[in-house]
Every structure is written in C-alpha cells, then in structure tokens.
One Martini backbone bead per residue (centre of mass of N, CA, C, O) as a GRO file, in nm:
protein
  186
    1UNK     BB    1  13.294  11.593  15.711
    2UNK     BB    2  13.329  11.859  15.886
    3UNK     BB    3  13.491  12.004  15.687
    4UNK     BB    4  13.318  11.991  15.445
    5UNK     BB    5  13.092  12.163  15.583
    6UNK     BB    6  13.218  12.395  15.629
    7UNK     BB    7  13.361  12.489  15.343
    8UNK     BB    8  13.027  12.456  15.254
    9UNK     BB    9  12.970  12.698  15.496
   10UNK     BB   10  13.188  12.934  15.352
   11UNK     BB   11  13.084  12.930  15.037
   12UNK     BB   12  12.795  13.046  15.110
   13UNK     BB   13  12.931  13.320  15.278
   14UNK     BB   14  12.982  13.417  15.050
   15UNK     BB   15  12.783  13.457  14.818
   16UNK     BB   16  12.610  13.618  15.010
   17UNK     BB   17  12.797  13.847  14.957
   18UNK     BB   18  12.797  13.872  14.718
   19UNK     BB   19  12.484  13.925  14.644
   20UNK     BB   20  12.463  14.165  14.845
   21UNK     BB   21  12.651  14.374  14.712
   22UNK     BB   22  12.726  14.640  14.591
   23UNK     BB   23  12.636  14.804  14.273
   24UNK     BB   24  12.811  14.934  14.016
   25UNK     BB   25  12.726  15.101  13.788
   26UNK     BB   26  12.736  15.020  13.479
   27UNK     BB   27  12.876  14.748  13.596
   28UNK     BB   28  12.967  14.407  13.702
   29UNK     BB   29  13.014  14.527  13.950
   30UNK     BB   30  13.111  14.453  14.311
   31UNK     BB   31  13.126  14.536  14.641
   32UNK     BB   32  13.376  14.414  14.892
   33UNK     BB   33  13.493  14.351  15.128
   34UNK     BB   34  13.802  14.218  15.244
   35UNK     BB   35  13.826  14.099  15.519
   36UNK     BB   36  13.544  13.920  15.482
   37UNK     BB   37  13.716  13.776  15.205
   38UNK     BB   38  13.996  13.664  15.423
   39UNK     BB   39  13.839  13.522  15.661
   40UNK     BB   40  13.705  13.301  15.499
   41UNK     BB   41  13.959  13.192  15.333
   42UNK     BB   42  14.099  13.140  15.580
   43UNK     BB   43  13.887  12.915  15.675
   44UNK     BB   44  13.912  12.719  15.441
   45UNK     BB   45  14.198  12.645  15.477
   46UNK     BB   46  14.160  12.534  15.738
   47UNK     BB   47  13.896  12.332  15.669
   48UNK     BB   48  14.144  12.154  15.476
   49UNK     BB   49  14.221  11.878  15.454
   50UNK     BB   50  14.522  11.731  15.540
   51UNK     BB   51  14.581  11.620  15.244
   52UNK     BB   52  14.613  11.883  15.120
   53UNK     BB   53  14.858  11.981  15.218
   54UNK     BB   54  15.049  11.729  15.197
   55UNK     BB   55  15.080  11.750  14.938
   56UNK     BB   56  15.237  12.048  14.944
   57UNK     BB   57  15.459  11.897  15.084
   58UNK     BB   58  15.486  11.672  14.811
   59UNK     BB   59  15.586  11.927  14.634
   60UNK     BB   60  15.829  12.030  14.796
   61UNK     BB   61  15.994  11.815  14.862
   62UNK     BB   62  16.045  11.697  14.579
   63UNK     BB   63  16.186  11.941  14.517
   64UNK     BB   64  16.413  11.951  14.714
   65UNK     BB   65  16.556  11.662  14.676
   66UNK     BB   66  16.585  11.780  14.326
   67UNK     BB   67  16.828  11.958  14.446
   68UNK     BB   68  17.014  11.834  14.572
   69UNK     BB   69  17.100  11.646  14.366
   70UNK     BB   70  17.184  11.858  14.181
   71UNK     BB   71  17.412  11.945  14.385
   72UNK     BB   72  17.537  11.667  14.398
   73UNK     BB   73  17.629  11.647  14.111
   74UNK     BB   74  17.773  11.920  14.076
   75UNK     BB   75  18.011  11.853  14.270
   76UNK     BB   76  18.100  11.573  14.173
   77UNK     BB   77  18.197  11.713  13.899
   78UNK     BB   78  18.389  11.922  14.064
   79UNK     BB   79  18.547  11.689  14.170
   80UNK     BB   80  18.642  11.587  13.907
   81UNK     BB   81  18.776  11.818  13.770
   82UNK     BB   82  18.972  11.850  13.986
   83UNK     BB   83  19.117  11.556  13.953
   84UNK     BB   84  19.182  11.603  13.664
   85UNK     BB   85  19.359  11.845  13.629
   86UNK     BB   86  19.602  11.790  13.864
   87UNK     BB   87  19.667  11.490  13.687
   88UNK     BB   88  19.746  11.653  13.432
   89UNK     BB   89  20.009  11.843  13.515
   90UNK     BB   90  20.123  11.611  13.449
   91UNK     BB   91  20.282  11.408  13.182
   92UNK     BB   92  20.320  11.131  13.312
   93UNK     BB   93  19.982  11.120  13.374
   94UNK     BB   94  19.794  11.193  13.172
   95UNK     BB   95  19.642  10.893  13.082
   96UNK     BB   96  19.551  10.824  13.343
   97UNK     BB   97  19.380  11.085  13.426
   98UNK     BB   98  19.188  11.037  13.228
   99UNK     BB   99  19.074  10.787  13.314
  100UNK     BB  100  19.003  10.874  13.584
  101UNK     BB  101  18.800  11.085  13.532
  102UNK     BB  102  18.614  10.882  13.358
  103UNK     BB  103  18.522  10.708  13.595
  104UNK     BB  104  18.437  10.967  13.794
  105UNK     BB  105  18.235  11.097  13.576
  106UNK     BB  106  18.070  10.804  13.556
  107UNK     BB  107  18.023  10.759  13.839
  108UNK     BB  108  17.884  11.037  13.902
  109UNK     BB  109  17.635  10.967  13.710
  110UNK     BB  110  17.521  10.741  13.808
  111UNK     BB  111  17.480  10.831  14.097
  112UNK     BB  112  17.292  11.093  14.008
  113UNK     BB  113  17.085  10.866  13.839
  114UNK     BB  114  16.991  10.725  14.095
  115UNK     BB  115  16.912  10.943  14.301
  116UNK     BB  116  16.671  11.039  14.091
  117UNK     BB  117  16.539  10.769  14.105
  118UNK     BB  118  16.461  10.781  14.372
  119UNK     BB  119  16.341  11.030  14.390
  120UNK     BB  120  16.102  10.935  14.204
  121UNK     BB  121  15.988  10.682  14.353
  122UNK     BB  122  15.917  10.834  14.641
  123UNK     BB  123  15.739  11.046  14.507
  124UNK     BB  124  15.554  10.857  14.346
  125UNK     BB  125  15.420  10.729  14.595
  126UNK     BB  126  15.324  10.954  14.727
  127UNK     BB  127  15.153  11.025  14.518
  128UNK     BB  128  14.988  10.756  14.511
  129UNK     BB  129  14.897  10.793  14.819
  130UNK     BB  130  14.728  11.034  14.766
  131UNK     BB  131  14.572  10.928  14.537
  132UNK     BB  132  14.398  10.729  14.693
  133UNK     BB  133  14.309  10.927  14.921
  134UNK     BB  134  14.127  11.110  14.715
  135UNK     BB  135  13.939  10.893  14.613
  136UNK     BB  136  13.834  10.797  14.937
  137UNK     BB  137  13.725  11.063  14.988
  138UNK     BB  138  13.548  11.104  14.732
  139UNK     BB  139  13.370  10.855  14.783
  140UNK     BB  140  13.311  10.959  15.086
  141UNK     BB  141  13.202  11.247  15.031
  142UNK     BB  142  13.035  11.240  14.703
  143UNK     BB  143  12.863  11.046  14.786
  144UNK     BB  144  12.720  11.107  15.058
  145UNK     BB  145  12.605  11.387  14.934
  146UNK     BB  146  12.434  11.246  14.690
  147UNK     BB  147  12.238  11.120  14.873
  148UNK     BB  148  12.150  11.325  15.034
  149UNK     BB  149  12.065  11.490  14.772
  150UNK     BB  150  11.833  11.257  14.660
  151UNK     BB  151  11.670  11.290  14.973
  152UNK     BB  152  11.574  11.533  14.930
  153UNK     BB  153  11.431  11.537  14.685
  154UNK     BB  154  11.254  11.336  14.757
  155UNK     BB  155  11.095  11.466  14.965
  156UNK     BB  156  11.001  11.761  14.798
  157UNK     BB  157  10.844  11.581  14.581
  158UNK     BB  158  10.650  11.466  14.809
  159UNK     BB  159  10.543  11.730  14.946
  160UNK     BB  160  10.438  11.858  14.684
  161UNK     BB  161  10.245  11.648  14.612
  162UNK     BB  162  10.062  11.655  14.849
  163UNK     BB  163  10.044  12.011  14.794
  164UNK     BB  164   9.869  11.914  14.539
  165UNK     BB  165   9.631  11.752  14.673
  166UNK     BB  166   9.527  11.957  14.851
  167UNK     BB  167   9.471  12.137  14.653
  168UNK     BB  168   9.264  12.007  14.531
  169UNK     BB  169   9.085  11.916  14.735
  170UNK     BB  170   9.013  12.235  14.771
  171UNK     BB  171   8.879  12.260  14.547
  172UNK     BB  172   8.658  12.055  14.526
  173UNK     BB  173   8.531  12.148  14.734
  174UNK     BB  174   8.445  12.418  14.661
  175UNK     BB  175   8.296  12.308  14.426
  176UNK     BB  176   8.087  12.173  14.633
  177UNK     BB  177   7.967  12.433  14.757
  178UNK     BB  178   7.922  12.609  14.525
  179UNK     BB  179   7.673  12.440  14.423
  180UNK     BB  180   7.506  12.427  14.656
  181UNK     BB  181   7.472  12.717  14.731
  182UNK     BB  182   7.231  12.954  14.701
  183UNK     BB  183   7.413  13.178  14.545
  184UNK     BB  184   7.471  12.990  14.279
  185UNK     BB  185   7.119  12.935  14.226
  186UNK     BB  186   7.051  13.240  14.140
   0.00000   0.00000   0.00000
C-alpha cells in the first residue's frame, strides 16, 4: 500500500509541474524541466510493487527459453544433416544412411517440439502465477482505495449539508433580527 501511495503522490507531483508549467503563446504547449520530469520518472519506476517487475523478468526470461529452444533445435538439425551427408558418401550405406538421418531429424523435431512445449507451459504457469498475483494486488489495492474514496465523499457530502444547516440557521437568524429591529420598523 505504501508504494501505492507513494506512486500516486508522485504522479501528483506530476500533474502539479504540468499544471504550473509556463505556456508557450499560441499552442497548446508547455515549458517543462526535463531533470525535474526523469527524476519523478524515475522515482515512480522505484516504487513500483516488485510483481511489476517480475512480469518483466518473466517476459525476458520467457524469450530467453524459446531462443535457446530455437538454437538447440537449428543445432540438433545441423547435426543430424552432418551425420545424413557423412553416411551418404558411401554408396554402400546410402540406404541405411537415409533411414537413419530421418529418424534423427524426426527424433530432433520431437525433442524440439517437446522442449518448446515444456517452455510454453513454464512460461503459462509464470505467467498465470503472476496473474493471480496482479488480481489479488488489484483487489486490495483498489478495493482498498475505493472504500477510502467513498468514505471522503461521504464526509465532504455530510460536512457540506452541516455548513448548508449552518448557512440558513444563520439566515433565518439574520431575518427574525431583521424584523425585529426599529430601523427595520421605520
């Protein structure tokens, strides 16, 4: 909840800088510090709850996977056409050398179809792992802020009709004064 707060009271001081910011004549534009706009930036990016990031790592690592996948698949094919070309050279084998170069090149696209499915289903769990994680964030964190901000209203709204009770209390005085009054009566 504190970097939440955190978060949102430095995109205030955002806002705060846009708002103040000198405007340029004649278009919709505004002078703004730059230093002062990358140090909130950054300030904001620090406190960002650590599953924001984590996504990032499990997007990284993610691809990272299925690159390596993708090169032991193109290896294991480089090695099986090196061991088909070799074992055709013979005239004698060429038969046999044929059979065997399609058993190891249908053997490596299994082994490669399985490892990427192994990878798909890492990455899937990763990922499902850290959507529950951003729902249960979601849920308390915006839950959270949402009962605070109806508990405002409700104070504002009850403050407000006080301070209208007020204002006529002192209205109706005001007038029974008024009647009341000799300067009134003349």
């Amino acid at each position: 909840m504190e970097d939440t707060t955190k978060v949102l009271d430095l995109l205030d001081e955002l806002e705060d800088l846009m708002e103040e910011a000198t405007a340029v004549p004649l278009t919709n534009k505004v002078v703004l510090e730059a230093e002062e706009i990358f140090a909130i930036v950054k300030d904001i990016r620090l406190s960002l709850p650590d599953d924001m990031q984590q996504a990032k790592w499990i997007r990284d690592e993610r691809d990272r996977i299925l690159a390596e996948a993708k090169a032991e698949y193109e290896r294991i094919i480089r090695e099986a056409k090196k061991q088909a070309d070799y074992l055709v050279e013979t005239d004698d084998i060429t038969k046999r050398a044929t059979k065997l170069a399609g058993e190891i090149l249908e053997d490596a696209e299994v082994n490669a179809r399985m490892l990427k499915m192994k990878t798909y289903d890492y990455v899937d769990k990763m990922l499902y792992d850290m959507q529950g994680k951003m729902d249960e964030l979601n849920m308390k964190y915006f839950g959270e802020m949402y009962t605070n901000l109806a508990h405002t209203f409700e104070e504002i709204g009850t403050t407000l009709n006080a301070n209208r009770e007020e204002i006529k209390n002192l209205a109706y005085k005001t007038q029974s004064e008024a009647k009341g009054s000799p300067e009134m009566e003349e």
